[in-house]
N, C-alpha and C positions, 0 to 999 in steps of 0.2 A: 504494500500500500504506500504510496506517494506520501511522505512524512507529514506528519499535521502543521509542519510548523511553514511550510510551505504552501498551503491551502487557506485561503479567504474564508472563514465561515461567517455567515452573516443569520441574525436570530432576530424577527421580528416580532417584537414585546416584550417590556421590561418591567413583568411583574415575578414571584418570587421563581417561580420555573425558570425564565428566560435568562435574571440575573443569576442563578445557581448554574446554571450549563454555562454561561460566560466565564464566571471564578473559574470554575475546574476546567476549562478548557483552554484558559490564560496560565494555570497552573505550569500545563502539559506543553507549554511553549505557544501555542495555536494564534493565528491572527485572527482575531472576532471583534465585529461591529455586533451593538444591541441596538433597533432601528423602533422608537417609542413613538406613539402617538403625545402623549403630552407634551406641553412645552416645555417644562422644565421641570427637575427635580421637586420642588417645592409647591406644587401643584397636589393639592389635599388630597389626602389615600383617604378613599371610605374604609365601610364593613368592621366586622366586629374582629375579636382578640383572634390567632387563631392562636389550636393549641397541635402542637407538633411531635410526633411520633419517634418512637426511640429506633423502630426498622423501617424508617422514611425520611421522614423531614429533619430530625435529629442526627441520623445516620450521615444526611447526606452534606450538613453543617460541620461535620466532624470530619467527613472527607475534603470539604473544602478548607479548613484549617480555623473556623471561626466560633467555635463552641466558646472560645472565653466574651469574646463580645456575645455573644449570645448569651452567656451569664450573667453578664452587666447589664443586660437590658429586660432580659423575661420578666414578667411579673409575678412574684411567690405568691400566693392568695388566690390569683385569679382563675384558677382552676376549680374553686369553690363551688358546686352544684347543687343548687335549691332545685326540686319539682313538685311545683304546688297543682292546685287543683283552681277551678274557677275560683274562685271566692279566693285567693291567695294564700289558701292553709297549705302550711308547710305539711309534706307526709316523705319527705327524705333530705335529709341533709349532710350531704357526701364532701366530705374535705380531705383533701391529701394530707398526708403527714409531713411534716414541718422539713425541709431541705430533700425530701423526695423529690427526684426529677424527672417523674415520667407524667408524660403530656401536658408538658410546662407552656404557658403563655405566652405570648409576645401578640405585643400589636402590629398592624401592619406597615405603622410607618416607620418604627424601627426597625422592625425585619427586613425593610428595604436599603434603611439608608445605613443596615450592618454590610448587605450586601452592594451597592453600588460603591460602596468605601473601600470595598475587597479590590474595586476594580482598575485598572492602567486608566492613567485619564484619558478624556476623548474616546473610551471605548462606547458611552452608551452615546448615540447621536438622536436629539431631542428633534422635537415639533417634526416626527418623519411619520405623516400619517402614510401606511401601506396602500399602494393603489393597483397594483397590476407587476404580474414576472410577465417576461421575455427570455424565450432562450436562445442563445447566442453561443453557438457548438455548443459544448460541454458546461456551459457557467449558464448562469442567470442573472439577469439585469433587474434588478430590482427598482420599480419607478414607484415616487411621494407623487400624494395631493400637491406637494407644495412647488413639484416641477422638478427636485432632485432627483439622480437616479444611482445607482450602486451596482458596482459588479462581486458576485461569489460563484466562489466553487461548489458551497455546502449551503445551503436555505434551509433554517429549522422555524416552524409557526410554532409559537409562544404568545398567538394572538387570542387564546380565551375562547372565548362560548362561540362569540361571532367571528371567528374566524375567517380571515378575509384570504388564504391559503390553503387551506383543508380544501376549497374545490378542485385545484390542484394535483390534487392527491389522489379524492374519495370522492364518488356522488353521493356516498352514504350520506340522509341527514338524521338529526335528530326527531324523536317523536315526544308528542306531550306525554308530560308525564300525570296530571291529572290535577294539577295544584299551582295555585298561584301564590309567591309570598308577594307582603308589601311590608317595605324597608323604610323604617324612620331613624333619627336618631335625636339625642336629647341635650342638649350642652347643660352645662355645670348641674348635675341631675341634681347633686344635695341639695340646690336652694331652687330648681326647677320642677323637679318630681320627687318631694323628698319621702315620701310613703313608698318609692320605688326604688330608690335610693337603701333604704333602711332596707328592706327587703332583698335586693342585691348583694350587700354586702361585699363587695368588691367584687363579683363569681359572677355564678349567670343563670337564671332561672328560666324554667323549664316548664310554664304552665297550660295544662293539656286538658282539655273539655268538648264534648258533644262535637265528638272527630274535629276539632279544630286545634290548634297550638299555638302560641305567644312566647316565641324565644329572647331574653331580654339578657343583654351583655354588657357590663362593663369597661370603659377603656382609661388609659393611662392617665390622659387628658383630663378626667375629671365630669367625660359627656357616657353617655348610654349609647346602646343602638337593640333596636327591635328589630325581629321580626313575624307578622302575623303569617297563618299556614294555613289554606283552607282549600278545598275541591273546587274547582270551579270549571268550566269551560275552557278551549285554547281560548276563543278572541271575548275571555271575560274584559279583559282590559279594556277594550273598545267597545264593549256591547254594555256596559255596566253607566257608560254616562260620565263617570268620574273624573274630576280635573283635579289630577293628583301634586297638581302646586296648589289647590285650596284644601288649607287645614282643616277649616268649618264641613267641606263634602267629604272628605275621609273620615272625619272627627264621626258623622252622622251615619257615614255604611259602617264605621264599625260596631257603634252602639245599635244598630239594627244587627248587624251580621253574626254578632258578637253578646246578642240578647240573655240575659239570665246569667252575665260574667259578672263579677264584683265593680262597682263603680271605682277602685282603686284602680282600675288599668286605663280609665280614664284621662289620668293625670298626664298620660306617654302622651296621648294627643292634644291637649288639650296647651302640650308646653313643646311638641316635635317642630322642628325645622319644616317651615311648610313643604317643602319641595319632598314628596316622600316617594320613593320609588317600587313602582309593581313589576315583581320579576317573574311570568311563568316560568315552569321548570319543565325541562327537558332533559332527555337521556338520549346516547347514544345508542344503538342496536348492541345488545349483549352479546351477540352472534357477528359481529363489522368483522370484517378483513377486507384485504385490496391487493395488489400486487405490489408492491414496495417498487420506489423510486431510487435510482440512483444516487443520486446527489440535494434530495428534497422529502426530509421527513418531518414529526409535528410531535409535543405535546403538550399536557394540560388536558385542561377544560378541548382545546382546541381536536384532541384525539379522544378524548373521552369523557366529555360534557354529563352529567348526574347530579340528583339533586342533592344538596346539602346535608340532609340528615343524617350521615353516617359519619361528617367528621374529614371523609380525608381529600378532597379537594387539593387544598394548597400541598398535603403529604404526598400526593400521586405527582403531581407537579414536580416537585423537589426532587423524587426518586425516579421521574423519569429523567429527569436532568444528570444522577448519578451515572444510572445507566446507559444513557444517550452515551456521555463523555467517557464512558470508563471502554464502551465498541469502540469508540471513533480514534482514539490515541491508545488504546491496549494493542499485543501481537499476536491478536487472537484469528485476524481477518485478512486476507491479504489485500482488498482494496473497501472504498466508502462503501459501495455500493452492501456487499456482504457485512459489514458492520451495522448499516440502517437496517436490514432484512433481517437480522437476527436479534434485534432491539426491538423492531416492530412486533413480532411476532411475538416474545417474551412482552413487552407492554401490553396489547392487547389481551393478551392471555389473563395476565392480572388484572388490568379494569373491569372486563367478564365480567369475574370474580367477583369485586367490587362493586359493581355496578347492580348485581343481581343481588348482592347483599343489603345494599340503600336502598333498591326498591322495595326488596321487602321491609326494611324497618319505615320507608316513608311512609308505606300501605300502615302499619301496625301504629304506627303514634298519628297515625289519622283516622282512625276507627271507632268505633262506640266503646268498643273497650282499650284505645289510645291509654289514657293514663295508667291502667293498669297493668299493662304488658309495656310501658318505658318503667313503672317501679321494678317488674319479674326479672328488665333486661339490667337494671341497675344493682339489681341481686344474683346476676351471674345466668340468669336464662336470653337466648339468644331466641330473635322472633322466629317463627317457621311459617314457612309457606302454608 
């Protein structure tokens, strides 16, 4: 294989996937552009704390060399796990033992800025929204909205849900998965939500009623973020009426939607950022395959899209990044093309996995007997089909 350090690789998207296969493959000598839709670093990360896996996202920390900044930065507490009931009676409360570090905390904007800190300067190149490849013999031309364009040897999509790459690759799309969340978040919760607040406890609570759920997290910053879970249509979003920049018309679908829940969850909207975001959920086909590309493969979200409730999202992300980089620069392969083929093939295999496993727990903490089968899975029983 034609040495890495001699090959262009160019990674479009620089969330924690994209910048973890750039470390490790800067590591390994490799010339890598990270090609970001934002404009710039300092451009606000959403989303809630995540918490990261000791055979994943932690695994893959420790191969990049950054476990001690990871240590200065996690948050010890936040792993704390309330699961209330409508009415916000506590009936589990799960805390880790005190300097245990399995599935430790971090938020997302220092999880980032651990990782673009790892990186050579000028490696991530800013405001490069993706707009179209070209192939040009053996390489690919990568052309911005903005009118730049870039030549690589190697193309990997790190571009997320919407992947503007994956067609590329796969006609495969995603299908709904039968649930839409809607995403708010809360700044200074103590003196904004403070009965939400109190109840949080720095952690994240877990409240699940009449197949619906209310996931609420804490962040570093001192703000919350929710998310509500509920069955609905694919084109709920547009069929529903709702102008999800007014807080007053969200404030009033959830107190319908959301009927016979304690007027304490009220406070989340009643003090949320109006701007609140509805995200249906999708899943990739548990069965996807393709024939592998040469010199153009993908992960994340962007290879294997699923819905959030099992947790490992940003984990699959990080550990395909592992793995991605450990083909591409190991002497295991004699050229790219055999290193992507053999990554794909092991990735897919695992999301499967993964994937058929979030579907069923999404199904189960959405159900009539949701709350009771997240306490049996919080006691060590795993949902069944």
């Amino acid at each position: 294989m034609k040495p890495i350090h001699e090959k262009k690789i160019a990674i479009v998207g620089g969330g924690p996937g994209g910048l973890t296969l750039a470390r490790l493959l800067q590591m390994k000598g490799a010339e890598v552009k990270v090609y970001e839709r934002d404009i710039n670093k300092d451009v606000r990360v959403q989303g809630a704390t995540l918490d990261l896996h000791e055979d994943s996202g932690l695994k893959a920390l420790q191969e990049a060399g950054l476990m001690d900044a990871f240590k200065a930065n996690y948050r010890p507490g936040a792993d704390k796990t309330r699961v209330v009931d409508k009415h916000g009676a506590i009936l589990l409360d799960e805390e880790v033992e005190a300097g245990e570090l399995f599935r430790p905390e971090i938020d997302r904007g220092p999880l980032r800025k651990i990782l673009l800190e790892s990186l050579a300067e000028g490696t991530v190149v800013w405001d490069s929204h993706f707009k179209q490849l070209v192939q040009e013999d053996d390489r690919w031309k990568l052309e911005f909205h903005s009118g730049s364009a870039a030549l690589a040897d190697i193309v990997i999509a790190a571009d997320g849900a919407n992947s503007k790459l994956r067609p590329y690759i796969t006609p495969i799309k995603p299908f709904f998965a039968g649930m839409t969340i809607v995403e708010g978040a809360v700044y200074d919760s103590a003196n904004n939500a403070p009965a939400i607040h109190t109840l949080l406890a720095g952690g994240k609570i877990f409240a699940l009623g009449d197949a619906k759920s209310l996931i609420v997290s804490s962040k570093g910053d001192g703000s919350l973020v929710f998310y509500t879970g509920c069955k609905t249509t694919e084109n709920w979003v547009k069929e529903s009426g709702i102008n999800f920049s007014d807080r007053e018309q969200v404030r009033n679908w959830f107190k319908q939607e959301f009927a016979g829940w304690s007027n304490i969850w009220q406070e989340l909207f009643d003090k949320a950022e109006p701007n609140f975001i509805p995200r249906p959920q999708y899943c990739m086909p548990t069965d996807q395959h393709w024939p592998s590309l040469p010199n153009l493969t993908l992960l994340g979200d962007a290879a294997h899209l699923m819905p959030p409730y099992a947790g490992e999202g940003v984990n699959m992300a990080m550990l395909d990044a592992l793995e991605l980089a450990k083909a591409l620069t190991g002497n295991n392969f004699h050229d790219a093309a055999a290193a992507i083929a053999v990554y794909e093939l092991q990735m897919l295999s695992r999301a499967s996995a993964t994937a058929q496993m979030t579907l069923i727990q999404t199904e189960s903490m959405h159900c009539n007997e949701g709350l009771e089968n997240l306490l049996a899975m919080f006691s060590g029983v795993r949902p069944q089909e």
